[in-house]
Structures are given as C-alpha cells and as structure tokens.
Backbone as CSV, one residue per row, in Angstrom:
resi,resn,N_x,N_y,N_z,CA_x,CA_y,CA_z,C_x,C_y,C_z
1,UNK,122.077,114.395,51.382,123.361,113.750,51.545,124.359,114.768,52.084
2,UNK,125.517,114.532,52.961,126.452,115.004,53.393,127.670,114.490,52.842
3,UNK,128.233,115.992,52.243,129.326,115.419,52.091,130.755,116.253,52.800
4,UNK,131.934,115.139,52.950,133.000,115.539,54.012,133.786,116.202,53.179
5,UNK,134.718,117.421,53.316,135.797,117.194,53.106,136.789,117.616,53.799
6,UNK,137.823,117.171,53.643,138.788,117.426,54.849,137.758,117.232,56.325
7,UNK,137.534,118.235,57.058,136.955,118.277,58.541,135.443,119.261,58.044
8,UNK,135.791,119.702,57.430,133.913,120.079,57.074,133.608,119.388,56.384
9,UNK,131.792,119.850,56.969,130.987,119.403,56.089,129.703,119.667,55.357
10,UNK,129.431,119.739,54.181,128.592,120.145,53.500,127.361,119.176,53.140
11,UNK,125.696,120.359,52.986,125.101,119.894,52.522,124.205,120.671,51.059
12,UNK,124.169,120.265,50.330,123.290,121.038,48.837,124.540,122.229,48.692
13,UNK,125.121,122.069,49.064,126.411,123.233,48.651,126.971,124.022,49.610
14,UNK,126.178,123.820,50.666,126.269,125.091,51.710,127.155,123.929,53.194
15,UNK,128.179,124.969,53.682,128.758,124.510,54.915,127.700,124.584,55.765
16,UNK,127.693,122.882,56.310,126.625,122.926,57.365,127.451,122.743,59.182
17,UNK,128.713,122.568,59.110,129.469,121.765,60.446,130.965,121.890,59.912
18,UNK,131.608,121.208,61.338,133.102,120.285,61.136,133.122,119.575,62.308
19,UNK,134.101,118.522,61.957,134.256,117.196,62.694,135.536,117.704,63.045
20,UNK,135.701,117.935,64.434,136.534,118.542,65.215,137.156,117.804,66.636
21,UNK,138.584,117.111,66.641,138.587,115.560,67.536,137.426,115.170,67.872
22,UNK,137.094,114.667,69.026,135.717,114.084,69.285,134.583,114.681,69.139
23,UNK,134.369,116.384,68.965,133.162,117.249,68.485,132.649,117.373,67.303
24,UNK,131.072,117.239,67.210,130.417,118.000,66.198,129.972,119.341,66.140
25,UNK,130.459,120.290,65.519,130.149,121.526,65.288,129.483,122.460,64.391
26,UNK,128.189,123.355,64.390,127.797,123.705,63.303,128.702,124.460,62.573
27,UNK,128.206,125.240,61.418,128.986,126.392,60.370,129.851,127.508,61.228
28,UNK,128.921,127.728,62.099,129.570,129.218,63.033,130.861,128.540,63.891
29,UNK,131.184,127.492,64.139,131.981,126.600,65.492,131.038,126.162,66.457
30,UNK,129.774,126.479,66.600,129.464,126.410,67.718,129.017,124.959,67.920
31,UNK,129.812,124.323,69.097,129.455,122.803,69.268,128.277,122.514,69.680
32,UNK,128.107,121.210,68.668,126.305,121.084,68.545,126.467,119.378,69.925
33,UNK,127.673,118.728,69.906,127.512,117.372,70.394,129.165,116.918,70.569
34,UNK,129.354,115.645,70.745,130.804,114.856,70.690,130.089,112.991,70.985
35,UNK,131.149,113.090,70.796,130.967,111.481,71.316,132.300,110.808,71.400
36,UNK,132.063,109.933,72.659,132.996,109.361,73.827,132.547,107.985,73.374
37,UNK,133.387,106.841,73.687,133.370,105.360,73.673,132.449,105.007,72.749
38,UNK,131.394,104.687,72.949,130.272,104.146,71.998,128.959,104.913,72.001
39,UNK,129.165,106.150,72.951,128.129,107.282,73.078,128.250,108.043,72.248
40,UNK,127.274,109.003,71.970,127.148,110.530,71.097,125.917,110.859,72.248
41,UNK,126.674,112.257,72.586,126.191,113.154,73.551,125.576,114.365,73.135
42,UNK,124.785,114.701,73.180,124.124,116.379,72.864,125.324,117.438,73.934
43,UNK,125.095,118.451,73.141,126.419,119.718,74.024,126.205,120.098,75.550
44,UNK,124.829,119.635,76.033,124.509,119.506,77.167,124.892,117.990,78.196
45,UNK,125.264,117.327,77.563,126.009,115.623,77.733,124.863,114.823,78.593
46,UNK,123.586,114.594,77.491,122.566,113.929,77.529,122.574,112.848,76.424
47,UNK,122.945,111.474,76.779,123.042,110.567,75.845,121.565,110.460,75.023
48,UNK,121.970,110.441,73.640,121.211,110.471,72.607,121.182,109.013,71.879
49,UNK,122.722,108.633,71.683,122.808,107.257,70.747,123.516,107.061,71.253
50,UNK,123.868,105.622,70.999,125.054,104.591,70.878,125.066,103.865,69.500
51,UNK,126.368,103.557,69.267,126.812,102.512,68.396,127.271,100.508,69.188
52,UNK,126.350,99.999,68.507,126.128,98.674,69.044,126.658,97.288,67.653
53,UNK,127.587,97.097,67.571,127.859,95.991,66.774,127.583,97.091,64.710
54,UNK,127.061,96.744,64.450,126.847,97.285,63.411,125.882,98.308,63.049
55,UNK,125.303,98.533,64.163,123.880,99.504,64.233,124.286,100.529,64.679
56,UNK,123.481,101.920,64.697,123.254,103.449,65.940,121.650,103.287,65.948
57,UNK,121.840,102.986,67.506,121.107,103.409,68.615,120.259,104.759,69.233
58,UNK,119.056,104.663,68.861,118.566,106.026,69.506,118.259,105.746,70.788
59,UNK,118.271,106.763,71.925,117.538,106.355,73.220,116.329,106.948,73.486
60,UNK,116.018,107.878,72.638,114.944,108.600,72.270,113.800,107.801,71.694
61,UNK,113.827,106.259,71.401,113.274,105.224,70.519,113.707,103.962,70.074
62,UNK,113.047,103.315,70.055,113.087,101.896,69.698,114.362,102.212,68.487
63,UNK,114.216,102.825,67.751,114.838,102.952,66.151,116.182,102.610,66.303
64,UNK,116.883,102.366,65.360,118.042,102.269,65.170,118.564,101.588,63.749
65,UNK,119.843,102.354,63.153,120.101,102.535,61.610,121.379,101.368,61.345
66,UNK,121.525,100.635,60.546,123.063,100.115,60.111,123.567,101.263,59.667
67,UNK,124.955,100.726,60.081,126.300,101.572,59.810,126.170,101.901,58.293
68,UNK,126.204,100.841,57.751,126.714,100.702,56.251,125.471,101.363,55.551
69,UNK,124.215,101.869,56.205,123.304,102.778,55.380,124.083,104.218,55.818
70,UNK,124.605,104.342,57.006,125.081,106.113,57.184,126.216,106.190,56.398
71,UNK,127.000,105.034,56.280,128.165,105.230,55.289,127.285,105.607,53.703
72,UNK,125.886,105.285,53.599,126.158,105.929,52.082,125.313,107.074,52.177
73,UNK,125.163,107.750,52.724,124.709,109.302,53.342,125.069,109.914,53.548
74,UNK,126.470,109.640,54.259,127.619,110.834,54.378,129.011,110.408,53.131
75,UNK,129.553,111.475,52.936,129.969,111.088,51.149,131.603,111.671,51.018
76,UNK,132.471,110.693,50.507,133.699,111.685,50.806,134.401,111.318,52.295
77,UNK,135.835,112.419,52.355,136.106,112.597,53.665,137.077,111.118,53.584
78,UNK,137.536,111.137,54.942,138.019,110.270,56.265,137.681,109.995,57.097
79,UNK,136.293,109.866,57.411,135.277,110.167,58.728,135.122,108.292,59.129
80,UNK,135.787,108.128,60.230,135.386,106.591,60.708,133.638,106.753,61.047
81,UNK,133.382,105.215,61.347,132.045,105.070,61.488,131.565,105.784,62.718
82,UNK,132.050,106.255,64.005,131.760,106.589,64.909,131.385,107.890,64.528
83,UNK,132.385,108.959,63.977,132.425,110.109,63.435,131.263,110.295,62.578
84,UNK,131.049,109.533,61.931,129.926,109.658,60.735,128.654,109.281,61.652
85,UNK,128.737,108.304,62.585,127.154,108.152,63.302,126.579,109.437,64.187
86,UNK,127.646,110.289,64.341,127.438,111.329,65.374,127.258,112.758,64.532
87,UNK,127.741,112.425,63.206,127.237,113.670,62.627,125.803,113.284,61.989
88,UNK,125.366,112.056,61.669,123.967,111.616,61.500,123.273,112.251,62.740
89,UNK,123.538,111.886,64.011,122.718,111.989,65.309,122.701,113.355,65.223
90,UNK,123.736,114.677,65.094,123.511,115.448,65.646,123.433,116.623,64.046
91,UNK,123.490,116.317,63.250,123.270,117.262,62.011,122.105,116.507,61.032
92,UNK,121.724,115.770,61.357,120.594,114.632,60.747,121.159,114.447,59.638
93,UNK,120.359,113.720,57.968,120.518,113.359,57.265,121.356,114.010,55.986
C-alpha cells in the first residue's frame, strides 16, 4: 500500500516518490513519468495508460483496473484519481 502525504509518498515506511503538478517522481526527484489529459506517459513520453470512464488502461495489455480499487491502495493525501492512477502506473502497487 501507498501512502500520501502532503506531495510524498510512502511505502512500508520508506519515501518512495512525490506527486509534483503533473509529474511522478522517485525519492531522489528524479522524474519517473507525468500525465496529460487522460494519458500517463513514461519520462521518455511513451504512452503507457489511460484513464477511460471508471477504469486505467494499460497499452502494454488487454488489462485494466477500476478506479475505486487504486483508491484503496493508495492511502491518505489529496491525490485526485488521475494523480493516483499515474502513481499506480509508474511506482506500481
């Protein structure tokens, strides 16, 4: 589980990121991704996911998650659903 606070974010205790305007960033700053409109981009700006009605979208695969399961995975915070699907996509679970 991830949890937010303020703009970081933690996992098992340890700073893993921060949610930085549209960027995801690991512990060090170094930007791992962002996401634009309904995309989440890798730091190289190779679409990975989208957000579609209530779901995220892999393009990597058929797969794709409801919102309301990443809302209880990431924990805490102010993080809208977009924010929270892109730190799923790009910091995993």
């Amino acid at each position: 589980m991830i949890r937010v606070n303020g703009h970081e974010l933690w996992r098992g205790g340890e700073k893993i990121g921060y949610v930085y305007d549209n960027f995801i960033k690991n512990h060090e700053g170094d930007k791992l991704g962002y996401f634009q409109g309904e995309f989440i981009y890798d730091i190289n700006g190779h679409k990975e996911a989208y957000v579609q009605g209530d779901f995220l979208c892999f393009l990597n695969s058929s797969g794709k998650l409801r919102l309301e399961d990443i809302n209880k995975d990431i924990a805490g915070g102010d993080l809208n659903n977009m924010q929270q699907a892109a730190v799923r996509v790009l910091l995993g679970e």
